[in-house]
DOKELO-74625 format. One record per residue: x, z, y of N, C-alpha, C in turn; residue in one letter; residue number from 1. Coordinates in steps of 0.1 Angstrom, whole numbers. Atoms other than C-alpha are relative to their C-alpha. Example, Ala and Ser with C-alpha at 12.3 -4.5 7.8 and 13.67 -1.06 7.14 Angstrom:
BEGIN
ATOM  n_px  n_pz  n_py ca_px ca_pz ca_py  c_px  c_pz  c_py aa   i
ATOM     9     0   -12   123    78   -45     9     0    12  A   1
ATOM    -9     0   -11   137    71   -11    -8     8    11  S   2
***
This chain:
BEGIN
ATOM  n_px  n_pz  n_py ca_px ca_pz ca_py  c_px  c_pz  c_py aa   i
ATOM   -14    -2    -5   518   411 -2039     3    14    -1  X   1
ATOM    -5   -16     9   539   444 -2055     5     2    19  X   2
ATOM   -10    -8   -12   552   469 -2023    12     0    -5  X   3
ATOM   -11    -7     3   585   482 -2018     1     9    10  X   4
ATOM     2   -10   -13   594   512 -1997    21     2     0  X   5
ATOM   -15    -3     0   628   520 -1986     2    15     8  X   6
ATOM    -3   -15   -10   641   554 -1966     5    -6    13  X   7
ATOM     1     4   -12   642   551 -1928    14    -6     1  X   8
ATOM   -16     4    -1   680   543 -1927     3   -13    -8  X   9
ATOM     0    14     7   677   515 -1952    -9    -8     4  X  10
ATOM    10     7    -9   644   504 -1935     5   -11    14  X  11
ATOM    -9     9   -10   663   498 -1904    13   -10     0  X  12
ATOM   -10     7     3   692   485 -1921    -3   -18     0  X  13
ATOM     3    13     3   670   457 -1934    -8    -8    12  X  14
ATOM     1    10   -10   651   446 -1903     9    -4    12  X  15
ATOM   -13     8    -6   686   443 -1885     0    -9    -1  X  16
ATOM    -6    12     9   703   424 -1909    -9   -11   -11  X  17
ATOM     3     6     8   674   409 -1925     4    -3   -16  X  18
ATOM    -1     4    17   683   412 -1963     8    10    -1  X  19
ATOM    -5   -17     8   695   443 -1984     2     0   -13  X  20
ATOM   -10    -4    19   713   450 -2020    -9    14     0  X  21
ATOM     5   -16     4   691   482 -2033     2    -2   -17  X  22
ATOM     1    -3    14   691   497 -2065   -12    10    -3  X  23
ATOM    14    -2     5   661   506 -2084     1     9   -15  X  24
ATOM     4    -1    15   651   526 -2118    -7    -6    -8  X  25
ATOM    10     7     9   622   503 -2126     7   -15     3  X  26
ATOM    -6    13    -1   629   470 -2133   -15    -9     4  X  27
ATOM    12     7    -3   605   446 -2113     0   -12   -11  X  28
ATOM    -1    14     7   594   413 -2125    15    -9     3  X  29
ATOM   -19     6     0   627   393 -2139    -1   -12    13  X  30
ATOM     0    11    -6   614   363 -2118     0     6    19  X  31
ATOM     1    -3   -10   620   363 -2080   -14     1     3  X  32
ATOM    11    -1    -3   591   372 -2062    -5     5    16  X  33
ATOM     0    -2   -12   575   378 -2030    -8    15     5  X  34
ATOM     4   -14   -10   569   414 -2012    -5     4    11  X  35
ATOM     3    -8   -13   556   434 -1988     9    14     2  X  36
ATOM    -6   -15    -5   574   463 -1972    -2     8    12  X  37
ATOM    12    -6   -12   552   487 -1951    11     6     9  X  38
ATOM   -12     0   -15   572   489 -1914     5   -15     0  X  39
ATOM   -13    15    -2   593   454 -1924   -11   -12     2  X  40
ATOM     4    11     0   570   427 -1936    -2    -1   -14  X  41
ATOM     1    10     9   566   398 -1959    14     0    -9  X  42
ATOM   -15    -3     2   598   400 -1982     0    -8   -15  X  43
ATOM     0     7    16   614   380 -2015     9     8    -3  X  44
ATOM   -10   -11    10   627   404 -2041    11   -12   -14  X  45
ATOM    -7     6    10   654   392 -2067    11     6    -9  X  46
ATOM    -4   -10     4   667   409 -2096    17    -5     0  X  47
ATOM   -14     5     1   708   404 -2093     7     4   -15  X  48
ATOM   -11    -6    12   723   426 -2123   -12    12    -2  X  49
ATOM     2   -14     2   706   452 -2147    13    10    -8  X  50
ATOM   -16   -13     8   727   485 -2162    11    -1     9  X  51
ATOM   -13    -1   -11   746   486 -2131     5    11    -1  X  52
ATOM   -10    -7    -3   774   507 -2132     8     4    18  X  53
ATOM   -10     4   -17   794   519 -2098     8    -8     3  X  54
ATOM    -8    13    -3   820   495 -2102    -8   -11     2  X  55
ATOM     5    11    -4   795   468 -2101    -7    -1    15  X  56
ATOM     9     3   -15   785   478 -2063     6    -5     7  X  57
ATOM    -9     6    -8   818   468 -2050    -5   -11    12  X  58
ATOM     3    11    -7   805   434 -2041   -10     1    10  X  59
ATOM     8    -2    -6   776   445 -2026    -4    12     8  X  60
ATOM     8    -9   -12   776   476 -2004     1    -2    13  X  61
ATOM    -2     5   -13   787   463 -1976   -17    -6     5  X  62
ATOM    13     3    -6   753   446 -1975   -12     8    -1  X  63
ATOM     6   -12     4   738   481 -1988    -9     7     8  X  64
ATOM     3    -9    -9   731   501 -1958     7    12    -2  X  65
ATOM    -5   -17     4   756   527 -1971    19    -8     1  X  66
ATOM   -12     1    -4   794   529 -1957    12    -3    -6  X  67
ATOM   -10     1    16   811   529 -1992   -11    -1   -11  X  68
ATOM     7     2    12   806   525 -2025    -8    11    -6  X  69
ATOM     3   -14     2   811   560 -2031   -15     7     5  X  70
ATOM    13    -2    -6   780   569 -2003   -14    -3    -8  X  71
ATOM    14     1     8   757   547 -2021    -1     4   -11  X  72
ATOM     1    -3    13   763   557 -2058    -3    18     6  X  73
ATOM     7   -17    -8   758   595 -2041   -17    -4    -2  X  74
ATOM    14    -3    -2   726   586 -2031    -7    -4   -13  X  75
ATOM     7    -1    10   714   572 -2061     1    10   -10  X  76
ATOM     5   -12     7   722   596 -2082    -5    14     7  X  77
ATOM    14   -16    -1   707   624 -2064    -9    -3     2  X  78
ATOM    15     0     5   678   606 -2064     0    -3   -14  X  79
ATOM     0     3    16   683   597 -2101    10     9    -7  X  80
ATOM   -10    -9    13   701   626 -2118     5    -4   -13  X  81
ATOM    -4     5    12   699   615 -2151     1   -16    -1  X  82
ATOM    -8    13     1   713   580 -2145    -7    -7    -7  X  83
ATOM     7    14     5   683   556 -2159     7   -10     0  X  84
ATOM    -1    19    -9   688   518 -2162    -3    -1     9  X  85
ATOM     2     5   -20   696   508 -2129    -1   -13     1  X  86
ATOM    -1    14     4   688   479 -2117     4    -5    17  X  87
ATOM    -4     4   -10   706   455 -2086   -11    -8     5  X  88
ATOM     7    10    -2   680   436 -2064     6    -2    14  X  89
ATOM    -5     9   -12   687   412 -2034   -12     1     7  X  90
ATOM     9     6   -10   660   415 -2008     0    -7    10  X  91
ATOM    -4     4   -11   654   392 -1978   -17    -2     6  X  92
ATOM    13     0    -2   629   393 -1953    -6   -18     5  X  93
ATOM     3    11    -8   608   363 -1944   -10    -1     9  X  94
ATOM    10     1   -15   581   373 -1920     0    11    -1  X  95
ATOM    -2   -13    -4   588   400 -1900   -12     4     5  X  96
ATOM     7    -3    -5   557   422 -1890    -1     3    17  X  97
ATOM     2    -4   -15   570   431 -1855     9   -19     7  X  98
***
Protein backbone atom coordinates (compact mmCIF):
# COMPACT_ATOMS: atom_id res chain seq x y z
CA UNK A 1 0.00 0.00 0.00
CA UNK A 2 1.82 3.57 -1.61
CA UNK A 3 1.55 6.63 1.33
CA UNK A 4 0.41 10.03 0.86
CA UNK A 5 1.24 13.00 3.00
CA UNK A 6 -0.61 16.15 2.98
CA UNK A 7 0.31 19.64 4.98
CA UNK A 8 -1.43 20.05 8.36
CA UNK A 9 -4.28 22.32 6.89
CA UNK A 10 -5.08 19.84 4.24
CA UNK A 11 -4.67 16.99 6.73
CA UNK A 12 -7.40 18.40 8.75
CA UNK A 13 -9.35 19.38 5.94
CA UNK A 14 -9.54 15.71 5.00
CA UNK A 15 -10.41 14.01 8.29
CA UNK A 16 -13.38 16.68 8.67
CA UNK A 17 -14.83 16.24 5.52
CA UNK A 18 -13.55 12.90 4.78
CA UNK A 19 -12.47 13.26 0.99
CA UNK A 20 -10.11 15.81 -0.76
CA UNK A 21 -9.31 17.11 -4.50
CA UNK A 22 -5.25 17.44 -4.35
CA UNK A 23 -2.95 18.05 -6.95
CA UNK A 24 0.15 16.17 -7.50
CA UNK A 25 3.48 16.27 -9.77
CA UNK A 26 3.79 12.51 -9.97
CA UNK A 27 1.29 10.70 -11.53
CA UNK A 28 0.27 7.69 -9.22
CA UNK A 29 -1.08 4.46 -10.60
CA UNK A 30 -3.84 5.31 -13.45
CA UNK A 31 -6.03 2.68 -11.57
CA UNK A 32 -7.83 3.67 -8.29
CA UNK A 33 -6.17 2.47 -5.49
CA UNK A 34 -5.99 2.12 -1.84
CA UNK A 35 -3.76 4.42 0.62
CA UNK A 36 -2.49 5.08 3.75
CA UNK A 37 -2.04 8.59 5.11
CA UNK A 38 0.12 8.85 8.25
CA UNK A 39 -2.33 11.04 10.97
CA UNK A 40 -5.68 10.02 8.66
CA UNK A 41 -5.82 6.42 7.79
CA UNK A 42 -6.79 3.81 5.26
CA UNK A 43 -7.65 5.96 2.07
CA UNK A 44 -8.70 5.34 -1.90
CA UNK A 45 -6.77 7.48 -4.23
CA UNK A 46 -8.26 8.27 -7.82
CA UNK A 47 -6.70 9.90 -10.58
CA UNK A 48 -9.54 12.64 -11.88
CA UNK A 49 -7.72 14.82 -14.75
CA UNK A 50 -3.95 14.93 -15.87
CA UNK A 51 -2.26 18.47 -17.31
CA UNK A 52 -4.44 20.40 -15.17
CA UNK A 53 -4.49 23.78 -15.85
CA UNK A 54 -6.18 26.56 -13.24
CA UNK A 55 -9.21 26.78 -15.05
CA UNK A 56 -9.73 23.15 -14.50
CA UNK A 57 -9.92 23.65 -10.54
CA UNK A 58 -13.08 25.54 -10.69
CA UNK A 59 -15.02 22.47 -10.01
CA UNK A 60 -13.13 21.27 -7.38
CA UNK A 61 -11.76 23.68 -4.85
CA UNK A 62 -14.36 24.09 -2.88
CA UNK A 63 -13.61 20.47 -1.94
CA UNK A 64 -9.72 21.51 -1.92
CA UNK A 65 -9.04 22.75 1.46
CA UNK A 66 -8.18 26.13 -0.17
CA UNK A 67 -10.77 29.24 -0.18
CA UNK A 68 -10.44 30.01 -3.96
CA UNK A 69 -9.21 28.88 -6.92
CA UNK A 70 -6.73 31.52 -6.91
CA UNK A 71 -5.36 30.22 -3.16
CA UNK A 72 -4.92 26.82 -4.37
CA UNK A 73 -3.15 27.44 -7.74
CA UNK A 74 -0.77 29.82 -5.31
CA UNK A 75 0.09 26.98 -3.40
CA UNK A 76 0.96 24.79 -5.98
CA UNK A 77 3.01 26.72 -7.74
CA UNK A 78 5.17 27.72 -5.00
CA UNK A 79 5.57 24.42 -4.35
CA UNK A 80 6.05 23.60 -8.08
CA UNK A 81 7.71 26.66 -9.74
CA UNK A 82 8.34 25.28 -12.86
CA UNK A 83 4.72 24.03 -13.52
CA UNK A 84 5.31 20.01 -14.10
CA UNK A 85 2.44 17.85 -15.32
CA UNK A 86 0.00 18.21 -12.76
CA UNK A 87 -2.09 15.85 -11.95
CA UNK A 88 -6.02 15.99 -10.17
CA UNK A 89 -6.76 13.15 -7.70
CA UNK A 90 -9.95 12.54 -5.64
CA UNK A 91 -9.12 11.09 -2.21
CA UNK A 92 -11.62 9.60 0.34
CA UNK A 93 -11.07 8.18 3.54
CA UNK A 94 -12.25 4.77 4.47
CA UNK A 95 -10.87 3.83 7.89
CA UNK A 96 -10.13 6.39 9.93
CA UNK A 97 -7.15 5.78 12.38
CA UNK A 98 -8.59 7.83 15.28
Amino acid sequence: MSTMHFMPTLQEYLLKNSSIYTIRKYRYSEDSEAIFIPGVGGCHRELVKEGVVKDDLVPYYSSSGFGTVEDWWNMVTKINPSLPRLYLYYVRVVRRLK
